[in-house]
Biopython code that builds the backbone (N, CA, C, O; Angstrom):
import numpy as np
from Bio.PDB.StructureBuilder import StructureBuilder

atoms = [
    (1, "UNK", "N", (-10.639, -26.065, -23.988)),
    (1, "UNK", "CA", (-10.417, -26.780, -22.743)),
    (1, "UNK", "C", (-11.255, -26.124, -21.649)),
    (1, "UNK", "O", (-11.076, -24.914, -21.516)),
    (2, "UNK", "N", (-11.743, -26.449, -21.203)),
    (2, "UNK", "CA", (-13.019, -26.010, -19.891)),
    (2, "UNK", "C", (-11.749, -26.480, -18.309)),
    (2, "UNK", "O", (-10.875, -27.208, -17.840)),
    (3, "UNK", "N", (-12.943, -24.947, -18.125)),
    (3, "UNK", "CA", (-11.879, -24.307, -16.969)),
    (3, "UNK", "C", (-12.769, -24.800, -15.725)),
    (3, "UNK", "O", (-13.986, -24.803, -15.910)),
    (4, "UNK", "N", (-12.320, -25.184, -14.576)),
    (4, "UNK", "CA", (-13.077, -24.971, -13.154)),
    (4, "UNK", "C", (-12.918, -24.319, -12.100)),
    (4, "UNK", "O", (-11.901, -24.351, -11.407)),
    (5, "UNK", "N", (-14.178, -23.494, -11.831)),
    (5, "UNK", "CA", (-14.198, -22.266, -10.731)),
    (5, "UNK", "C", (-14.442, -22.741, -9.291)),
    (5, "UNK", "O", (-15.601, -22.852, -8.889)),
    (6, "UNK", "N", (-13.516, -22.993, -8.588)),
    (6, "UNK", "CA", (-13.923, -23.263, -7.059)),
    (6, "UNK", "C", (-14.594, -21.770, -6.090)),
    (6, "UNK", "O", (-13.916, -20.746, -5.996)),
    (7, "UNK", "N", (-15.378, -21.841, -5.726)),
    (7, "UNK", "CA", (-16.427, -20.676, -4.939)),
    (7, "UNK", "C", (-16.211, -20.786, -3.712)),
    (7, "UNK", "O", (-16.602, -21.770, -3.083)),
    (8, "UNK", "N", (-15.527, -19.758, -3.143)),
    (8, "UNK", "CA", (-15.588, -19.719, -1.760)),
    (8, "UNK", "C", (-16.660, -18.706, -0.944)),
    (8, "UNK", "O", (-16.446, -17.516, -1.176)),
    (9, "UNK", "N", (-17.437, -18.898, -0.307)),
    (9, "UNK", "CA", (-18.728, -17.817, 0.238)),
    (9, "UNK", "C", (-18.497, -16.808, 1.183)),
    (9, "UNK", "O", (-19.187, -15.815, 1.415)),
    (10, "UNK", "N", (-17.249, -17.241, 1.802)),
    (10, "UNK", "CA", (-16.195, -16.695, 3.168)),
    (10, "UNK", "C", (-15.519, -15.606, 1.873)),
    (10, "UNK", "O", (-14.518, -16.249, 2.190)),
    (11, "UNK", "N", (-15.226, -14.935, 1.115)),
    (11, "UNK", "CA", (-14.782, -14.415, 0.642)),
    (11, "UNK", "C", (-13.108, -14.364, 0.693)),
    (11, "UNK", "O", (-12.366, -13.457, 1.070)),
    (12, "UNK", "N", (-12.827, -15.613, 0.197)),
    (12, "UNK", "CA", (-11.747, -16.307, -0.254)),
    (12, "UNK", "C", (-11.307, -16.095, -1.603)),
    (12, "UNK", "O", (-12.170, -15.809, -2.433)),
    (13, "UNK", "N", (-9.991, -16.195, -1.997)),
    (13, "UNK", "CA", (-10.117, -16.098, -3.483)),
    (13, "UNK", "C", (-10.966, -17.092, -4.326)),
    (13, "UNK", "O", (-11.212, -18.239, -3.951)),
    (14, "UNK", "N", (-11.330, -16.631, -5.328)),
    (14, "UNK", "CA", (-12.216, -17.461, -6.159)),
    (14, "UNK", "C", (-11.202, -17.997, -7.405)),
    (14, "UNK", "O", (-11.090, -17.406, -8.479)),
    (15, "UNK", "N", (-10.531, -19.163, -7.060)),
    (15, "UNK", "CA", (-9.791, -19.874, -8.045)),
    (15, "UNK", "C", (-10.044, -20.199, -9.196)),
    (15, "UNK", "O", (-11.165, -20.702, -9.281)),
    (16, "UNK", "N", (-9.244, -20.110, -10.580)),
    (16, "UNK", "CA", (-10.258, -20.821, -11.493)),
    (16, "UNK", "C", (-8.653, -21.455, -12.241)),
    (16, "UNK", "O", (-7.514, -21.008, -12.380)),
    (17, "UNK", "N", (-9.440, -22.824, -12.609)),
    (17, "UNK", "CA", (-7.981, -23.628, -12.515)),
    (17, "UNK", "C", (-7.930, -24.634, -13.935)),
    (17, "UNK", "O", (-9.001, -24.555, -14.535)),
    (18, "UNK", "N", (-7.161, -25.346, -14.453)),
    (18, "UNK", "CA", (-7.456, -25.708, -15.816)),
    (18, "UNK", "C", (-6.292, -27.079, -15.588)),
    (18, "UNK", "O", (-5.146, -27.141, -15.142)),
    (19, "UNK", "N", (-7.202, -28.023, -16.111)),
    (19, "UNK", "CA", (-6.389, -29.797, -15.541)),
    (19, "UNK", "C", (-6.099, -29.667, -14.582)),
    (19, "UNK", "O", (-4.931, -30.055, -14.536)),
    (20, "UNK", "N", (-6.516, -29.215, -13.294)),
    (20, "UNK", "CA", (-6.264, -29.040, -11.624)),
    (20, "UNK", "C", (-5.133, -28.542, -11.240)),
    (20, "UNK", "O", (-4.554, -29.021, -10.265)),
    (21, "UNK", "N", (-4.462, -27.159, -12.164)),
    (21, "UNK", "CA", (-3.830, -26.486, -12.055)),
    (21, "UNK", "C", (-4.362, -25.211, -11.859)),
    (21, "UNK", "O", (-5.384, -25.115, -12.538)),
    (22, "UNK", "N", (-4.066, -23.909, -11.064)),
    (22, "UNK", "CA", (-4.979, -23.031, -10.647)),
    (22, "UNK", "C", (-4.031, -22.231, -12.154)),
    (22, "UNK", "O", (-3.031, -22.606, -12.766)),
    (23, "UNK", "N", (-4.713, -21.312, -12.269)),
    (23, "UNK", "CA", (-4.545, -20.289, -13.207)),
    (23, "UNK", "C", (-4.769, -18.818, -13.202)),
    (23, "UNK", "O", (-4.260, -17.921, -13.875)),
    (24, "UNK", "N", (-5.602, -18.812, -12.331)),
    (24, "UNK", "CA", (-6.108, -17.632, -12.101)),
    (24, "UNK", "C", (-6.917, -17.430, -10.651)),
    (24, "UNK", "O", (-7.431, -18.485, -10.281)),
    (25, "UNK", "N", (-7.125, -16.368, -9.807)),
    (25, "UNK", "CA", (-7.373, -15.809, -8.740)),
    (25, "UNK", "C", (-8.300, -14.654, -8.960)),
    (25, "UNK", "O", (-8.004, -13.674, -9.645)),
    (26, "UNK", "N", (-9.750, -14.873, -8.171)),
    (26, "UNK", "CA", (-10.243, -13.826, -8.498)),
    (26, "UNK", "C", (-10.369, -13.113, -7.124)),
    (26, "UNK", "O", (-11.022, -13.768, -6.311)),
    (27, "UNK", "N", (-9.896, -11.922, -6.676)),
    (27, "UNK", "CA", (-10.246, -11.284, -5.399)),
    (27, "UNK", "C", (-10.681, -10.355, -4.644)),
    (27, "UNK", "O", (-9.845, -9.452, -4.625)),
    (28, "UNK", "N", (-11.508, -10.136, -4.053)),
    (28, "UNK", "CA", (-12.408, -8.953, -3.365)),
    (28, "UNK", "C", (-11.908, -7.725, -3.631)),
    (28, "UNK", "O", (-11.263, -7.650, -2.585)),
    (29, "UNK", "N", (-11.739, -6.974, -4.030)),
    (29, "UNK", "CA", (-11.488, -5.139, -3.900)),
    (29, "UNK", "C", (-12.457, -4.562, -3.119)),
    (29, "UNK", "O", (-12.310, -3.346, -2.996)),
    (30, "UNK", "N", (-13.452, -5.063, -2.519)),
    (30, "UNK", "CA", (-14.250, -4.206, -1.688)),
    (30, "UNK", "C", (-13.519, -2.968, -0.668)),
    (30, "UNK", "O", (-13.456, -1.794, -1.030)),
    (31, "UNK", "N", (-13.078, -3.386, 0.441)),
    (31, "UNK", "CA", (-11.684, -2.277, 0.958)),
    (31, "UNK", "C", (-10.334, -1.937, -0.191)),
    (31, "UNK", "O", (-9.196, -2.248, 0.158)),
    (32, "UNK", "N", (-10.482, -1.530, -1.045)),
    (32, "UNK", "CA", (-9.353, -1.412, -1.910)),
    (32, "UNK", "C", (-9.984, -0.514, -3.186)),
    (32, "UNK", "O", (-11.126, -0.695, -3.608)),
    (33, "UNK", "N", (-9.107, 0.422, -3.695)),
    (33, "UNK", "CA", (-9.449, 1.338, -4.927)),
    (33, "UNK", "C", (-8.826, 0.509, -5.947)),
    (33, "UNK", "O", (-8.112, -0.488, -5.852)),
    (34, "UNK", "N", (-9.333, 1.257, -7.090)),
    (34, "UNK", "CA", (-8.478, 0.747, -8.309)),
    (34, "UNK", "C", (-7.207, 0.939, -8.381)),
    (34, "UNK", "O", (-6.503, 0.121, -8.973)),
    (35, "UNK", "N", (-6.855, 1.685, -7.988)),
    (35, "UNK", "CA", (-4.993, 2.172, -8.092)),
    (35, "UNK", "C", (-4.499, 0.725, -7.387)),
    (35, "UNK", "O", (-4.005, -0.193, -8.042)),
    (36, "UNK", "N", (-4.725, 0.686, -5.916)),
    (36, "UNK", "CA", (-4.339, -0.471, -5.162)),
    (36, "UNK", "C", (-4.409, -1.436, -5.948)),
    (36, "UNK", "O", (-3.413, -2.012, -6.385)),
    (37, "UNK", "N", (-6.040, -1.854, -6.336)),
    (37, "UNK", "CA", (-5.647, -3.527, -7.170)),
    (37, "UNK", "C", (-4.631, -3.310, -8.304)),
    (37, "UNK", "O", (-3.755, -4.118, -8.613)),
    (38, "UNK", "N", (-4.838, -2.213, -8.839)),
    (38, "UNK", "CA", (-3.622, -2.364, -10.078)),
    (38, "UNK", "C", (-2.170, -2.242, -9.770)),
    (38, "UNK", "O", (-1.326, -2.762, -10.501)),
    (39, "UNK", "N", (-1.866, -1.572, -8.712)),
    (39, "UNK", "CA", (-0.443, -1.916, -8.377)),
    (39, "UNK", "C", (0.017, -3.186, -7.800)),
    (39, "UNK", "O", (1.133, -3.683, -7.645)),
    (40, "UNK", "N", (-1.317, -3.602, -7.497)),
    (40, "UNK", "CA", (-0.401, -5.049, -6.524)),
    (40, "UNK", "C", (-0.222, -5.721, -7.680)),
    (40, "UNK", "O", (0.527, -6.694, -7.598)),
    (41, "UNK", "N", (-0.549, -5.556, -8.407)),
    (41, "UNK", "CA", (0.018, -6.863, -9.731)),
    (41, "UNK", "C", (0.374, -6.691, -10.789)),
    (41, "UNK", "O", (0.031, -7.273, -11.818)),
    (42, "UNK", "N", (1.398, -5.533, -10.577)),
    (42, "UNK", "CA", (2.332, -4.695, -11.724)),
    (42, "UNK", "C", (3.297, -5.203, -11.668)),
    (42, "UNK", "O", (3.631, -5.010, -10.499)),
    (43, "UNK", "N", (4.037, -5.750, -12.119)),
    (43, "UNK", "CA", (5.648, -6.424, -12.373)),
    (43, "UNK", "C", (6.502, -5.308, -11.770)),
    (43, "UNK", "O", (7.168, -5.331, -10.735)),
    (44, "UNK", "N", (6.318, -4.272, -12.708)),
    (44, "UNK", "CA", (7.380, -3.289, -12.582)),
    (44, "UNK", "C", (7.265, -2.423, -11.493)),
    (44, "UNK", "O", (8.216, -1.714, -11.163)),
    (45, "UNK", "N", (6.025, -2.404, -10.804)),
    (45, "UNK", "CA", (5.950, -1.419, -9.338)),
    (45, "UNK", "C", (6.016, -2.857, -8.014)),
    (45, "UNK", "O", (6.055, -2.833, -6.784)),
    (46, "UNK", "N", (6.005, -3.712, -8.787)),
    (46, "UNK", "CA", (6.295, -4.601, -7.177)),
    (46, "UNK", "C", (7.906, -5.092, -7.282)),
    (46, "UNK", "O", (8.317, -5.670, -6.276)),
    (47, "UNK", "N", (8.840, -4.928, -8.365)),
    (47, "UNK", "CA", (10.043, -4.950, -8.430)),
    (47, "UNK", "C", (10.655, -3.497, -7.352)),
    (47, "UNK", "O", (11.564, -3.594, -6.528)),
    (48, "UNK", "N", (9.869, -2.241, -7.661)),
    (48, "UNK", "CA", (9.723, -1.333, -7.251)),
    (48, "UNK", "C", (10.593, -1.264, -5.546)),
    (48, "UNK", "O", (11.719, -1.048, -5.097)),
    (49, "UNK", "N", (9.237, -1.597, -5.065)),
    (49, "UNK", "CA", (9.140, -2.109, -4.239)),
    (49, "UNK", "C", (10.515, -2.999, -3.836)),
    (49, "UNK", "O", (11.488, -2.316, -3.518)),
    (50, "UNK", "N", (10.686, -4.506, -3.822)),
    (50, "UNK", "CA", (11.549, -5.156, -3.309)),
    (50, "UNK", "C", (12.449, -4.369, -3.928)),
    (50, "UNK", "O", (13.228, -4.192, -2.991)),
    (51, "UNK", "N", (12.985, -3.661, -5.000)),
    (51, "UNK", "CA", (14.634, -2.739, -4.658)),
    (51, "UNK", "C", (14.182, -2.051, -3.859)),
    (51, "UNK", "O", (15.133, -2.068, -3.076)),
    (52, "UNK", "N", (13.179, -1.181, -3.217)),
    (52, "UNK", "CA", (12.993, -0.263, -2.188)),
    (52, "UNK", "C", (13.621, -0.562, -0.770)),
    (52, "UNK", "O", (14.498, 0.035, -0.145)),
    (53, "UNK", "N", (12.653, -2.031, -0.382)),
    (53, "UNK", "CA", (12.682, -2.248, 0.691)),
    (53, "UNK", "C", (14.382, -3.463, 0.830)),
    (53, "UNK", "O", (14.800, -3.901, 1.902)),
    (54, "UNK", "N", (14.949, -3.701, -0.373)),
    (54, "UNK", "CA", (16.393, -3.903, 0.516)),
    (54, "UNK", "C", (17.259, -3.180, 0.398)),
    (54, "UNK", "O", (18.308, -3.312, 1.028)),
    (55, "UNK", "N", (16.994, -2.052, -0.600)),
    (55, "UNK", "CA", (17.667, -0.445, -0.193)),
    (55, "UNK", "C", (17.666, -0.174, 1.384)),
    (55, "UNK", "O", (18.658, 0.146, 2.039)),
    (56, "UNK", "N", (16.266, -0.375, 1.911)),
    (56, "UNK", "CA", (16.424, 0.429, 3.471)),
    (56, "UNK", "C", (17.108, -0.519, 4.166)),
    (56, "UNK", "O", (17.800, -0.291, 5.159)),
    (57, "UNK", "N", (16.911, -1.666, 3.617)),
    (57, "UNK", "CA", (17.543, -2.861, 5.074)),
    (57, "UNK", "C", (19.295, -2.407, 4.804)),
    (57, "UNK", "O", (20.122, -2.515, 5.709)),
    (58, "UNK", "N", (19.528, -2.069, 3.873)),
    (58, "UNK", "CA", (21.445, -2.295, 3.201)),
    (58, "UNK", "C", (21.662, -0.621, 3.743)),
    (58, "UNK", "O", (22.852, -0.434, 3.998)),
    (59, "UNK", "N", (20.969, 0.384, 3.932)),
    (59, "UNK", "CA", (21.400, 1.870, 4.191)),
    (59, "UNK", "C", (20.735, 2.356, 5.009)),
    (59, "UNK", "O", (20.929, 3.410, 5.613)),
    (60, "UNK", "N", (19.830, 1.573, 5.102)),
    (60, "UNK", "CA", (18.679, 2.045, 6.693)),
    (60, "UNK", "C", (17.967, 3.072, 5.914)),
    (60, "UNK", "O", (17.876, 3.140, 4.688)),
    (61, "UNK", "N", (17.402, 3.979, 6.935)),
    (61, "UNK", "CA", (16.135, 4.923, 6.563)),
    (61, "UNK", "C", (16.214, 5.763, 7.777)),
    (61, "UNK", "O", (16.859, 5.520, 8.797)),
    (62, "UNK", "N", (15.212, 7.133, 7.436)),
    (62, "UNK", "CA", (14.908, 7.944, 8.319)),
    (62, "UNK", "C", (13.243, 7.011, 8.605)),
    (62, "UNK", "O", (12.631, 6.059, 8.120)),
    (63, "UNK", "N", (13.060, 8.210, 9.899)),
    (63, "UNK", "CA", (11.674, 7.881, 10.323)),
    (63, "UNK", "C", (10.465, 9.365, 10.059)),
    (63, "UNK", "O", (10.603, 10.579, 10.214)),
    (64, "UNK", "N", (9.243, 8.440, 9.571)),
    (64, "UNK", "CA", (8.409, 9.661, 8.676)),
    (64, "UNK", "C", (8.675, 11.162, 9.744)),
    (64, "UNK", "O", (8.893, 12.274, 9.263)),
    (65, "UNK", "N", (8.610, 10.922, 10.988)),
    (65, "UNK", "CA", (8.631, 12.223, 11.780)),
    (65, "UNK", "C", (10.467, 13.264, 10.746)),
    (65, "UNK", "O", (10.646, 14.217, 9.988)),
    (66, "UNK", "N", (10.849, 12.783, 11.069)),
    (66, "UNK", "CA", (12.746, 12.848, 10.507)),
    (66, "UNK", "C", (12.210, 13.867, 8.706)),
    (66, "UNK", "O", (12.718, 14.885, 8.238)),
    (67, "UNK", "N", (11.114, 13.061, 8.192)),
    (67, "UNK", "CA", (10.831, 13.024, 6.681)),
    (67, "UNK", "C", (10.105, 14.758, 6.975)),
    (67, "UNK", "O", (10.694, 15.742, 6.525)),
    (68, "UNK", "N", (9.262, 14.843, 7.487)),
    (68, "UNK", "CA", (8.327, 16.014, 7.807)),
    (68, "UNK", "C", (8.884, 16.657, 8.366)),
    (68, "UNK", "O", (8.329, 17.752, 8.277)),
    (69, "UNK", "N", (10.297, 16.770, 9.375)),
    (69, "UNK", "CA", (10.925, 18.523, 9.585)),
    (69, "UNK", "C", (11.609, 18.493, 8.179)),
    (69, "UNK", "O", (11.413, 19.396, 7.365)),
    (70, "UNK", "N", (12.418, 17.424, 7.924)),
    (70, "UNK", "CA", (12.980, 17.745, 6.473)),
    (70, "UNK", "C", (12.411, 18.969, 5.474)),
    (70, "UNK", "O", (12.903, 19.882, 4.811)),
    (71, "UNK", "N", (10.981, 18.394, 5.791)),
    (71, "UNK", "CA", (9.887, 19.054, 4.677)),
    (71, "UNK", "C", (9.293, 20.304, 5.098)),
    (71, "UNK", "O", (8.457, 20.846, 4.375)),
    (72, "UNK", "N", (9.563, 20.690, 5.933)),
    (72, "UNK", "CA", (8.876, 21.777, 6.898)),
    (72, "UNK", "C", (7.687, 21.173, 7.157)),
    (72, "UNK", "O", (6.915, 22.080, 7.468)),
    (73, "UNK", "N", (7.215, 20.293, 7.189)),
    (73, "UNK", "CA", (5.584, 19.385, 6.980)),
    (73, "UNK", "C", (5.320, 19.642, 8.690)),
    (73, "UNK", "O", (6.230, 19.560, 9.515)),
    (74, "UNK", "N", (4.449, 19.841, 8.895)),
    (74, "UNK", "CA", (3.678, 19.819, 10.508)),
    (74, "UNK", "C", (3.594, 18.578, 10.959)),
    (74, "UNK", "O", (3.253, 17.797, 10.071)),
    (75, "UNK", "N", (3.861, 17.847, 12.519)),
    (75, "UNK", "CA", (4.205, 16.468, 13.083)),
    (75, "UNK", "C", (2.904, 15.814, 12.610)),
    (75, "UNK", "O", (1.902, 16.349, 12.135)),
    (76, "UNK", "N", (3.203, 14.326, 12.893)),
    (76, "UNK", "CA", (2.084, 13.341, 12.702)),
    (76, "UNK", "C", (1.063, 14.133, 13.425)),
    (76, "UNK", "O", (1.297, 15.029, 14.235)),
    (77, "UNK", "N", (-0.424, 13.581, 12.931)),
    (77, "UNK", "CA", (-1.881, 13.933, 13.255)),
    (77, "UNK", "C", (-2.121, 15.593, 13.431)),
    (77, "UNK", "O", (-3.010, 16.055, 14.146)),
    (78, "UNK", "N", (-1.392, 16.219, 12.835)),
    (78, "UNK", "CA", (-1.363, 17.784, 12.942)),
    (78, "UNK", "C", (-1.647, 18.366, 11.400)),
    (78, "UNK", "O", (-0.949, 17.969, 10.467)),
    (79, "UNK", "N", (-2.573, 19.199, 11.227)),
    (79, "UNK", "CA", (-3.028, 19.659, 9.878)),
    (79, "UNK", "C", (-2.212, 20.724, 9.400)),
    (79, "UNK", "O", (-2.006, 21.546, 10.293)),
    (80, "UNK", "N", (-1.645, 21.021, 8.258)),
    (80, "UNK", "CA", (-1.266, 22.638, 8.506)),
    (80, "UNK", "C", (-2.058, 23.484, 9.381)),
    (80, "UNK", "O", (-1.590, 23.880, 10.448)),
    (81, "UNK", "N", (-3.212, 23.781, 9.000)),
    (81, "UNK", "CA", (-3.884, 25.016, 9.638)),
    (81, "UNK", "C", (-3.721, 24.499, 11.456)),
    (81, "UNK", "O", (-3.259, 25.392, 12.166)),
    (82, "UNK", "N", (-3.950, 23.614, 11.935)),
    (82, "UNK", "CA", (-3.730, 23.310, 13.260)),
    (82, "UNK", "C", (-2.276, 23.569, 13.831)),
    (82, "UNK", "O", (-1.995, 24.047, 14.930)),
    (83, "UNK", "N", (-1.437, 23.156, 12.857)),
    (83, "UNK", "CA", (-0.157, 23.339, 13.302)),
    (83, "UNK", "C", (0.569, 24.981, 13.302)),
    (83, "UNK", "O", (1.596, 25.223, 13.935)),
    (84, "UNK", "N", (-0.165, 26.015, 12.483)),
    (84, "UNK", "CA", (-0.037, 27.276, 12.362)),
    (84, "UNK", "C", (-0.610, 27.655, 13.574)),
    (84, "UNK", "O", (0.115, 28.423, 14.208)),
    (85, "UNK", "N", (-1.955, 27.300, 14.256)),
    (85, "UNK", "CA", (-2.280, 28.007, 15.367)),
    (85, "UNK", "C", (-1.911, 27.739, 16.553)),
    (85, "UNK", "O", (-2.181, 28.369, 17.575)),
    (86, "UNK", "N", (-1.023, 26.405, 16.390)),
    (86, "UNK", "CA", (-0.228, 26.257, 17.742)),
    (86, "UNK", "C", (1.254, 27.126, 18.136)),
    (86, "UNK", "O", (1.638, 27.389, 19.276)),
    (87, "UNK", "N", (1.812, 27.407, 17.090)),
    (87, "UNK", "CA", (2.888, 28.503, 16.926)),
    (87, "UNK", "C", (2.253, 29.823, 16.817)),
    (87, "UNK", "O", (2.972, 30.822, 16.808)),
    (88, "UNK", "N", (1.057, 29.917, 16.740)),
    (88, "UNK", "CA", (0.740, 31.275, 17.074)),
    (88, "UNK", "C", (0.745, 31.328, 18.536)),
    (88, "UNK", "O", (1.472, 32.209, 18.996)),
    (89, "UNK", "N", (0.045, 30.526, 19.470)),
    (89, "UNK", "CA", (-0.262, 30.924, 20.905)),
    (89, "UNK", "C", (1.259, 30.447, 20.991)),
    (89, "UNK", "O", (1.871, 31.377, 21.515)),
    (90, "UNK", "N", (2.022, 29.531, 20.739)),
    (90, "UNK", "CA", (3.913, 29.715, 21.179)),
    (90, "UNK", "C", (3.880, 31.040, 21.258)),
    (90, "UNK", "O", (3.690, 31.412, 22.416)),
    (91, "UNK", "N", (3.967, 31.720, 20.647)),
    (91, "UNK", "CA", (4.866, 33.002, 20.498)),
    (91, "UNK", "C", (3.997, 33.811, 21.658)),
    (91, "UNK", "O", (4.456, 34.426, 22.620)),
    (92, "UNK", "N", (2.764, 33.650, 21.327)),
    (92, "UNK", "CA", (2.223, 35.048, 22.282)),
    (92, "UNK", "C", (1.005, 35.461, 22.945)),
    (92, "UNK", "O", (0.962, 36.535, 23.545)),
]
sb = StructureBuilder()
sb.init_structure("model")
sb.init_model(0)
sb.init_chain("A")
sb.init_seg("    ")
for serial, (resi, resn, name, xyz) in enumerate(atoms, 1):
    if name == "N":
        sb.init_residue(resn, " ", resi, " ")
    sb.init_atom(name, np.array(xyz, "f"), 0.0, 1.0, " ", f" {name:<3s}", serial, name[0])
structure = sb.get_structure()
């Protein structure tokens, strides 16, 4: 059975469809690694996911700042080594 590829030049998905039913999606990874394309279309990590995210809506969540004293982790946009030399001049 012969398949048909609709081409978009705008970098649209590139459909390919069989008796004018689509079937398949072909789509840019240019901004995107391999890990990314392969998780977005994992069954079992995008199930992942939606239990994740109505876990937080049903028990709420901390906020990443909340996550990083937890961790001893240094605040947003702060490196370890940056965040060590600011507690050095604290002290003295």
């Amino acid at each position: 059975m012969p398949y048909r590829i609709e081409y978009s030049p705008d970098e649209e998905p590139v459909i390919v469809s069989r008796k004018g039913r689509p079937v398949a999606a072909l789509v840019s990874i240019k901004n995107a690694d391999w890990e990314m394309a392969s998780l977005s279309t994992n069954p079992w990590f995008l199930a992942l996911i939606q239990r994740s995210r109505k876990r937080q809506e049903r028990e709420g969540g901390i906020s990443s700042e909340e996550m990083r004293s937890r961790l001893g982790l240094p605040g947003k946009g702060l490196t370890p080594r940056s965040s060590r030399r600011l507690r050095k001049r604290r002290r003295g």
